[in-house]
N, C-alpha and C positions, 0 to 999 in steps of 0.2 A: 597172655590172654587165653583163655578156655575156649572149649568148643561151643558154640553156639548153632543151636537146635529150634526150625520155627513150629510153635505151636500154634499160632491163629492167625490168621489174617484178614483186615477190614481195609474199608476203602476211607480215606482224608483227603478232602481237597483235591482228588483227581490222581492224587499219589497212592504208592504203596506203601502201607503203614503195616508192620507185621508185631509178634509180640513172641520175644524170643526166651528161652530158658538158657541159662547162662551158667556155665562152674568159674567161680575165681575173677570177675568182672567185678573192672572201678565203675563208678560213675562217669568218666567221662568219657568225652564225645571221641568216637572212631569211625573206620571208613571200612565197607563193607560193598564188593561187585555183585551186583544180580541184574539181571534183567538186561546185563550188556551194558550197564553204565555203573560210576563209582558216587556211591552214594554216602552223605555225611550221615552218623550216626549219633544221635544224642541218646546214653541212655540213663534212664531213671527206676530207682526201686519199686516195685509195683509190693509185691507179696514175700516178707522174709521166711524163713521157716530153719527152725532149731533142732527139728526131727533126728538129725543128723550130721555127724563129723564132716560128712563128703555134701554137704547139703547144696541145694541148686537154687537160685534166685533167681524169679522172675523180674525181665527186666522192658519197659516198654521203650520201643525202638522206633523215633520218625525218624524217616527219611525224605532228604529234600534232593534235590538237584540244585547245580549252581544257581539256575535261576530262581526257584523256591526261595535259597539264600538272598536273595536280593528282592524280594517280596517286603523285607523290613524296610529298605529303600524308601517305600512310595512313599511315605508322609514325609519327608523329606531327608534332608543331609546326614551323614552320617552322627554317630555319639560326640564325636573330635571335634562339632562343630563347622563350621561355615567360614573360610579363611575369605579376606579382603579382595584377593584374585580368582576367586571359584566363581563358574559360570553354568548357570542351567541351559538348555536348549532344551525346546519345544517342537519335537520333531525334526529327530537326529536323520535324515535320509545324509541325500548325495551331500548338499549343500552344508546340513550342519555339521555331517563329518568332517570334513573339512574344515569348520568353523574349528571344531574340537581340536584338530591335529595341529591347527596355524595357533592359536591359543595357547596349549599345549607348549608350543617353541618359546613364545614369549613370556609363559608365565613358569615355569618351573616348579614342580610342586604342587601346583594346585589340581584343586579335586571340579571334577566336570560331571556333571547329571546330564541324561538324557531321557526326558520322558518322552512316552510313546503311546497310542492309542492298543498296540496288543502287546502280545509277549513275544511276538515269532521272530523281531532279530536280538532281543536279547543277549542271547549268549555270545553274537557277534559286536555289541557294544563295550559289552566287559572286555572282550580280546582287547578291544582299543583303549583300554583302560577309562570307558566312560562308565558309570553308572545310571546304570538305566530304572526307568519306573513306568508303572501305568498312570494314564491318566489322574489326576486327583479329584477329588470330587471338592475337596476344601484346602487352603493352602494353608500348611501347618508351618511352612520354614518358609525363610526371607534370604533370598541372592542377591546380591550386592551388583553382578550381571544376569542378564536374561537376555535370547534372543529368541522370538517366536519366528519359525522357517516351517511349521506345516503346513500342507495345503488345506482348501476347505474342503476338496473332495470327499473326504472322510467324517467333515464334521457336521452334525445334527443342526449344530447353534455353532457356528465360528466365532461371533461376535465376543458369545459367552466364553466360549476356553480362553477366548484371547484376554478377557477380564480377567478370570482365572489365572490368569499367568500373570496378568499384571500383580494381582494381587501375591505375588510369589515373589516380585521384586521389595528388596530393602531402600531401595529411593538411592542410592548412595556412588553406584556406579552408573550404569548405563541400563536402557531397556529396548532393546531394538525389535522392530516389525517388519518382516519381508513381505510387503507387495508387490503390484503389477503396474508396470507401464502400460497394461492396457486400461487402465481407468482414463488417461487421458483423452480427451477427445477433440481426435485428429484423424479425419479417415481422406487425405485427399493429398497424400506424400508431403505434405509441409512440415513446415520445420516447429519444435515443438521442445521446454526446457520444464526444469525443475515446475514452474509458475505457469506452465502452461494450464488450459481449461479443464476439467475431467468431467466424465459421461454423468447428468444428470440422472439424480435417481428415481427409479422409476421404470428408468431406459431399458437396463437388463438387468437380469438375476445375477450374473455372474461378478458386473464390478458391483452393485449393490449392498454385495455379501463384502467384498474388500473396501468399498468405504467406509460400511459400519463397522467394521474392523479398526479400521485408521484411526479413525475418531474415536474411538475407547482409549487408544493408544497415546492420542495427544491429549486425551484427558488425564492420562496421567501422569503427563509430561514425558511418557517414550518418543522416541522417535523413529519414521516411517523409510524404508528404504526401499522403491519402487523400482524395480529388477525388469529389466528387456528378456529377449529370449533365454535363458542357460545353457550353456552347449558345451560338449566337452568331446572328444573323438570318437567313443561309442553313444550319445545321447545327445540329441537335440532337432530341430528341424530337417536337418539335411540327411540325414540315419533315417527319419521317417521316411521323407522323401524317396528315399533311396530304397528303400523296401516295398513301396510303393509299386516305382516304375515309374508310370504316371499317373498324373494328381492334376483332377478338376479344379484349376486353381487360375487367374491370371499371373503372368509371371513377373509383368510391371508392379506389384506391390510392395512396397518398401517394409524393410523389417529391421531391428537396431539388434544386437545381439550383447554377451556378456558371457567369458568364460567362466564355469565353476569356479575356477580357483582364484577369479580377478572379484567373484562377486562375496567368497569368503575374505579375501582380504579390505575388500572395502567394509564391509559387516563388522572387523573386528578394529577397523579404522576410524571408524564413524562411535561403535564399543567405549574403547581407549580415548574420547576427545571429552564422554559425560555429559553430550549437548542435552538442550532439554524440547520439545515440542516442536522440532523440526521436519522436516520433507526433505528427503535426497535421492537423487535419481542416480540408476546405477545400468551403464550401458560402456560401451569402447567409443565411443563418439565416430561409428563409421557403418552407418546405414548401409545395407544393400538391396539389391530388388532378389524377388527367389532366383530368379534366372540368374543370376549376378553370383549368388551363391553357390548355386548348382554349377556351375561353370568354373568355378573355385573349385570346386571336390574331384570336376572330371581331371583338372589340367594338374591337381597334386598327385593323382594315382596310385592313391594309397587307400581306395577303396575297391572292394575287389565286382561287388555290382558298378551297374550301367544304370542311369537315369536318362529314363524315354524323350521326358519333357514335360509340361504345363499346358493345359489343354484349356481351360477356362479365357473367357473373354468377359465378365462382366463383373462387378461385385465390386464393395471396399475398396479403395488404397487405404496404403498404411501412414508411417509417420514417420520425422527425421529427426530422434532424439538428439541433446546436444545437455550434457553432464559437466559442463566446462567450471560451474557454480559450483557444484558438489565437488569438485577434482580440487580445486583451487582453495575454497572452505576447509576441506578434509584435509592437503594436503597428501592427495592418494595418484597415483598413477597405473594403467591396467598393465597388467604382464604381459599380458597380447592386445597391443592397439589395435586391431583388426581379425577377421576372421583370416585373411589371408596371410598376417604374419602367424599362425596360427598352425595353418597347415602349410608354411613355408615356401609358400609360392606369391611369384609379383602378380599383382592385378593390372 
């Protein structure tokens, strides 16, 4: 390869695009370090010139970053096509990683999308061998799996991306929806199942946004899987709590919980069955009150803060899920029945 000399440079797409003079250069694509990262080069003949035995050809030079490279991604699957077992996810965070990696064991081979609202963990989804994309504006390719796990905090219109995704599915496999067990309405510690009543709308903006969700969902014949708290050692209620101190809260309030990895495996449980227009409720079937939990975290000691206490005396109770329909349908059993087999201590 010759020595390569930059003579101009302009800005593309946020990238550096430069245009280099070149002795003795093929056409094709090479890799070149500047700027502290290693950059793919595609080049092409711009200007030949015959002047000369020793003569120099201009050649134009983009460069991309891995992620760049994965910018062809977004309208969908790769050229190879869409294998029988490939699965999209819809906001790859904690849960869908997870989803990806449990997947992954099961399915061998096959190829995993993750589309996402920015670029910024990209290049951490590719580690995991997911392919990731930006949001799409129109759905150009069809998954035979889909699971939609992002929150709506990020989004304008939920209702709508979540159409969008549906529209992403090929009908053929499965299409699953992670919502919340807080649509149901229960605020007075009772006991409460799959069939139980959920918060009219109207009530709050919060379930609202997850019923109209739901309902696009069973429109088209996905199915909805209504998730308790997530918690996992560094993330979840008792982590906040804990960083807290204390927290204007009563501590009589009942809360049902779900570890990450118990609510990935029922997601790819519920995946694998192909139901069509269903509701399943995803919790350990072992309610606690905060205080109840909090007292769990003091007596395992494996936290290295102190929680104060619960200072509130009025407000809400909560609710005492029971997932026994869903366990028993599905066929699914949690990894951790409890938060306190969890953190390995008897209650």
């Amino acid at each position: 390869m010759g020595t390569i000399s930059c003579t101009n440079t302009v800005s593309l797409n946020g990238a550096c695009t430069r245009f280099f003079a070149a002795d003795s250069l093929s056409s094709k694509a090479s890799s070149v370090f500047f700027n502290n990262r290693t950059w793919k080069l595609k080049l092409r003949p711009l200007v030949a010139s015959s002047s000369s035995s020793s003569m120099a050809t201009n050649f134009q030079v983009t460069a991309s970053s891995s992620i760049g490279a994965v910018k062809e991604e977004q309208k969908g699957a790769s050229s190879g096509g869409v294998g029988e077992n490939d699965l999209l996810i819809v906001g790859p965070g904690v849960l869908g990683r997870l989803v990806a990696e449990q997947w992954r064991q099961e399915h061998p081979g096959c190829q995993i999308y993750g589309q996402t609202m920015t670029a910024d963990h990209h290049d951490e989804l590719i580690n995991m061998g997911i392919t990731p994309s930006l949001k799409w504006t129109e759905a150009t390719q069809k998954f035979p799996y889909v699971i939609f796990c992002a929150p709506p905090s990020r989004s304008l219109d939920y209702p709508g991306d979540v159409r969008l995704a549906a529209l992403s599915w090929n009908g053929e496999g499965s299409f699953l929806f992670t919502s919340s067990s807080a649509i149901y309405d229960c605020s007075d510690n009772g006991a409460c199942d799959e069939d139980g009543p959920v918060v009219p709308i109207g009530r709050s903006p919060r379930t609202d946004v997850l019923l109209k969700a739901e309902k696009v969902i069973l429109e088209f014949g996905g199915c909805v899987l209504r998730l308790a708290g997530l918690y996992k050692a560094d993330r979840g209620a008792h982590v906040y709590w804990l960083q807290k101190g204390t927290v204007d809260s009563r501590p009589d309030h009942i809360l049902n919980l779900i570890h990450y990895e118990d609510a990935a495996s029922l997601s790819i449980a519920i995946l694998k069955k192909k139901i069509r227009g269903q509701i399943f409720l995803g919790c350990d079937n072992h309610p606690l009150s905060r205080q109840e939990i909090m007292d769990l975290v003091a007596k395992s000691g494996k936290f290295s803060k102190k929680f104060e206490g619960f200072t509130g005396t009025s407000g809400p109770l909560g609710k005492r899920l029971n997932n026994s329909k869903t366990q028993e349908e599905i066929g699914w059993e949690p990894k951790y029945p409890s938060f306190a087999h969890f953190l390995g201590v008897a209650e």
